[in-house]
Each structure stands twice: as C-alpha cells, then as structure tokens.
N, C-alpha and C positions, 0 to 999 in steps of 0.2 A: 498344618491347617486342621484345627477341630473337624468331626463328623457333623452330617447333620443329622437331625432326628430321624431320620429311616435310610439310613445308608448302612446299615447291617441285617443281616435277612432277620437275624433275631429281632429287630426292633418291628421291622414290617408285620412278623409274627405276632408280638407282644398287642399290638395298635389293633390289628386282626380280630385279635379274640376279646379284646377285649376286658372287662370286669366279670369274675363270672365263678363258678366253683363246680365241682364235681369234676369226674373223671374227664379232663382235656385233652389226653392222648389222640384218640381217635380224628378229633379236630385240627392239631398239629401236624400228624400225618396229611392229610388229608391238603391244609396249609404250605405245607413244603413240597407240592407233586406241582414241577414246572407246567405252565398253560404254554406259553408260547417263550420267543425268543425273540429278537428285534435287533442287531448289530451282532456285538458281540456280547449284550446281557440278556440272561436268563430271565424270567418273570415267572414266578410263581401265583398260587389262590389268594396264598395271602397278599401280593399286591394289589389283585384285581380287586379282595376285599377293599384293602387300605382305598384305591381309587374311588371304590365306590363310598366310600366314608367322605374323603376329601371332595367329590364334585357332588354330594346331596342324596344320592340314588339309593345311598342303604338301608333311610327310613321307608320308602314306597317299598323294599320287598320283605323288609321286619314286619311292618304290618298286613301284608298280605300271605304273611308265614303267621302269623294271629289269628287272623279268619280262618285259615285254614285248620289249623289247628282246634279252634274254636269251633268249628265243624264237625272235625270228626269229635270232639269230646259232646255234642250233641246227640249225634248218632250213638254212641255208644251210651249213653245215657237214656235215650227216650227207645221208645217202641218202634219207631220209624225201621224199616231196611230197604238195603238198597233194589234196584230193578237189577239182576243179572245180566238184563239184555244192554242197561245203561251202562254197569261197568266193563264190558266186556267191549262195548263200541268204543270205548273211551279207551281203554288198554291198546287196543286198534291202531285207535287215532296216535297213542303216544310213539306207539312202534314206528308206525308209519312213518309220523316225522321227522322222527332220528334214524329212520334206514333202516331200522333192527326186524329184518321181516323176518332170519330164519330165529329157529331155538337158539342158537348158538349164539347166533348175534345179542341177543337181548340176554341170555347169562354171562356173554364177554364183560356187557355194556355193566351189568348189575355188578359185576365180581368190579369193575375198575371203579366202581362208587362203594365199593365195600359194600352193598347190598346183597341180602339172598335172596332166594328166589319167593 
C-alpha cells in the first residue's frame, strides 16, 4: 500500500515549515518536540502546524504574527517608548495566565521555548 502524504514525521515536518530559507534548525527542533499523545500515536508541533494549515487557522495567526511584528518595528523606529508600568502589568498578566508566578517557573517555562531571559 503507498504512504500517504504525511504519514512520515518528515513529510508533516517538511508541509510545517514550509518554503522559506535561512537557518531552519532551531524551527525543526522545535517541530519534532511531542505536544500530546492520543492512543497509541505521538503528535508533534509540526502536526498541530500541519492541522492548522489543513482546517484554515494558519493565516488568522500569520497575520497577527505581521501586526505584531509590524509593531514593534514601529516602536523601534519612531521616538515613541513604552510606559514601564504598561509593560510590567502585561508581563503580569502573561505569568499569571500560564501559572508561572515564581522565578523559576517563568525560566523553566522560557528555557522549554528556547528562550532567555
């Protein structure tokens, strides 16, 4: 019986990323770290990607990954800065809602997104 098109993790990876150039490492990784599990298969980012492709949902967060981006390349261009007290409530609020109230919790949380601090 032929495969089909995404019945190898590489293909779901491949569909994932997409067209695109420069260093892709970091994204692959990132791709291949299991989200959940469901019987007896594994599910990875890159399928939750791949889903999000197939049921419509990946252009609504592309473009709100635009604006944002488009933001801050505003700020860092104009004279504008930010309010301290604004990003500091906002940091707040992101803790809060993922649980990460101590230090620790929010360098676990940053170190498993590959982020630093």
């Amino acid at each position: 019986m032929p495969a089909r098109p995404f019945d190898t993790f590489r293909d779901r990876v491949r569909v994932a990323l997409g067209p695109g150039g420069g260093n892709m490492e970091p994204m692959q990784t990132l791709l291949r770290q299991m989200v959940f599990a469901a019987g007896d298969r594994d599910y990875h980012w890159a399928d939750v990607v791949l889903g999000a492709k197939l049921w419509g949902d990946w252009e609504d967060l592309a473009e709100e990954v635009r604006q944002g981006l488009a933001c801050v390349k505003r700020l860092e261009d104009g004279d504008e800065e930010l309010n301290p007290d604004l990003v500091s409530a906002a940091a707040d609020e992101f803790r809060y809602e993922r649980d990460l109230v101590s230090a620790q919790e929010m360098e676990a949380w940053l170190h498993r997104w590959g982020l630093t601090p």
